[in-house]
C-alpha positions as CSV (number, residue, x, y, z in Angstrom):
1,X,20.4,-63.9,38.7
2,X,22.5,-60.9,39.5
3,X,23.6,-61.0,36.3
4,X,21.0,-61.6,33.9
5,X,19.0,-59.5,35.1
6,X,20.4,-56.4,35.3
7,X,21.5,-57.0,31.9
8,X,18.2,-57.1,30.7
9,X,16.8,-54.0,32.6
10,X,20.0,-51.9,31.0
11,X,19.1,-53.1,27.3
12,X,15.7,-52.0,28.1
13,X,16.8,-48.7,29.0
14,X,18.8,-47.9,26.3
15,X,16.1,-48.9,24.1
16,X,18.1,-52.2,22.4
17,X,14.9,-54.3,23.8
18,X,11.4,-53.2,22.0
19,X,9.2,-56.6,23.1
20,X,8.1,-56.8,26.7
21,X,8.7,-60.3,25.8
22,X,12.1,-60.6,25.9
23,X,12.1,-58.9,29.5
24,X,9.2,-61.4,30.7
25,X,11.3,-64.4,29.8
26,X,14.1,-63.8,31.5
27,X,12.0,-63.3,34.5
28,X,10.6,-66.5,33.8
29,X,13.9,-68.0,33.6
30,X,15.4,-66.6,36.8
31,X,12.1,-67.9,38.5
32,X,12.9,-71.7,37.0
33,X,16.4,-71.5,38.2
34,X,15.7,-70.5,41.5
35,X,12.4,-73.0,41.5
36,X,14.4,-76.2,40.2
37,X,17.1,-74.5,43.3
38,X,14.3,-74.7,45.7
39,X,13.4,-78.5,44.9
40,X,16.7,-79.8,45.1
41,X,16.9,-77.5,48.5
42,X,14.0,-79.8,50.0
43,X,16.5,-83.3,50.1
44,X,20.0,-81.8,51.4
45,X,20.4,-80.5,55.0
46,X,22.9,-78.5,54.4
47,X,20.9,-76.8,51.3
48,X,17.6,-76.1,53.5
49,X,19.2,-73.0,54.7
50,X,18.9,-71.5,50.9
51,X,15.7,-72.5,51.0
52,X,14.1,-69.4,51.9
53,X,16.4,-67.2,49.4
54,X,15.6,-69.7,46.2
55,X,11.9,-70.1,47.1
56,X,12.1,-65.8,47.1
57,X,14.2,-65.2,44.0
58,X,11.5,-67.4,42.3
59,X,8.8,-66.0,43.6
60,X,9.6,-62.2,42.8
61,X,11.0,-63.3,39.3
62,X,8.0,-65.0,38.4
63,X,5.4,-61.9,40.0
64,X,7.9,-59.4,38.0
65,X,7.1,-61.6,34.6
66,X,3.4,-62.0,35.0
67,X,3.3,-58.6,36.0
68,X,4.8,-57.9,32.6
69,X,2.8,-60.1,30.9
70,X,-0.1,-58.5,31.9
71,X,0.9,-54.6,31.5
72,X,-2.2,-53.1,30.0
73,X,-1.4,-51.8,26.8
74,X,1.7,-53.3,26.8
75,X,1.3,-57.2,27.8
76,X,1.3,-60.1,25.9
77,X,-1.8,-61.7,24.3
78,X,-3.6,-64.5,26.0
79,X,-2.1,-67.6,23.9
80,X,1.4,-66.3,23.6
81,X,4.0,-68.9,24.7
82,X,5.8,-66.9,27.0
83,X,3.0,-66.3,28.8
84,X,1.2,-69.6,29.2
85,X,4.9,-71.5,30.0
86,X,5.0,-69.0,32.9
87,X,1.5,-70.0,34.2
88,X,2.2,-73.5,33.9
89,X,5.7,-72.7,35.9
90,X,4.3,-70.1,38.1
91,X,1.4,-72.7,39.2
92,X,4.1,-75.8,39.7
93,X,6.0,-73.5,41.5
94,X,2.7,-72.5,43.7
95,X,1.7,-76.5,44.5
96,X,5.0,-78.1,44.5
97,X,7.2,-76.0,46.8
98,X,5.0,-73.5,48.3
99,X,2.2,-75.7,49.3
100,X,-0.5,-73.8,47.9
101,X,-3.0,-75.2,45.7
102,X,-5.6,-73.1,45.8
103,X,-3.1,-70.4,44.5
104,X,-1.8,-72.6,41.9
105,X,-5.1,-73.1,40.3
106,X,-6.1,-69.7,40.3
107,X,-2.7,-68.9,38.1
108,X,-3.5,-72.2,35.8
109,X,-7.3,-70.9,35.4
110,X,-6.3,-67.4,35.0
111,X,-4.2,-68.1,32.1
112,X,-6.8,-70.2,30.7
113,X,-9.5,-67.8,30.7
């Protein structure tokens, strides 16, 4: 994570990136690493203690891509795959290791409408 990401940002500022997309994705992918992190947190003692750090690193990584997603002017369109594999994510992430349904649906229906 404290790797890929900066990468990005710098390849964004020098202009090499042109797509929000690309930025997005790798958001989306530091969020899954640090989701799947956060699951496999919940079943070793020893591991519960990076539980709060994983479940944070995915949730800002996955705001930062949504957020990106839907930049106005800028963001993706509705059906691009980016952007609905990071609702789906976003939402799992919401029921399964948050606890939140309610939030979890509003994501999932968000991307739908």
């Amino acid at each position: 994570m404290n790797y890929v990401i900066p990468k990005v940002e710098k390849r964004y500022r020098e202009k090499k990136v042109n797509k929000v997309e690309e930025r997005a994705f790798f958001y989306k992918m530091v969020g899954d690493y640090n989701r799947y992190a956060s699951e496999s947190c919940q079943t070793v003692k020893d591991a519960k203690e990076r539980l709060k750090k994983f479940k944070q690193g995915a949730l800002s990584s996955y705001s930062k891509s949504l957020e990106l997603c839907n930049r106005s002017g800028g963001g993706m369109l509705p059906y691009n795959p980016v952007k609905l594999g990071l609702a789906l994510n976003f939402s799992v992430f919401h029921y399964e290791i948050m606890g939140d349904a309610k939030q979890a649906c509003n994501i999932a229906s968000e991307a739908l409408q």
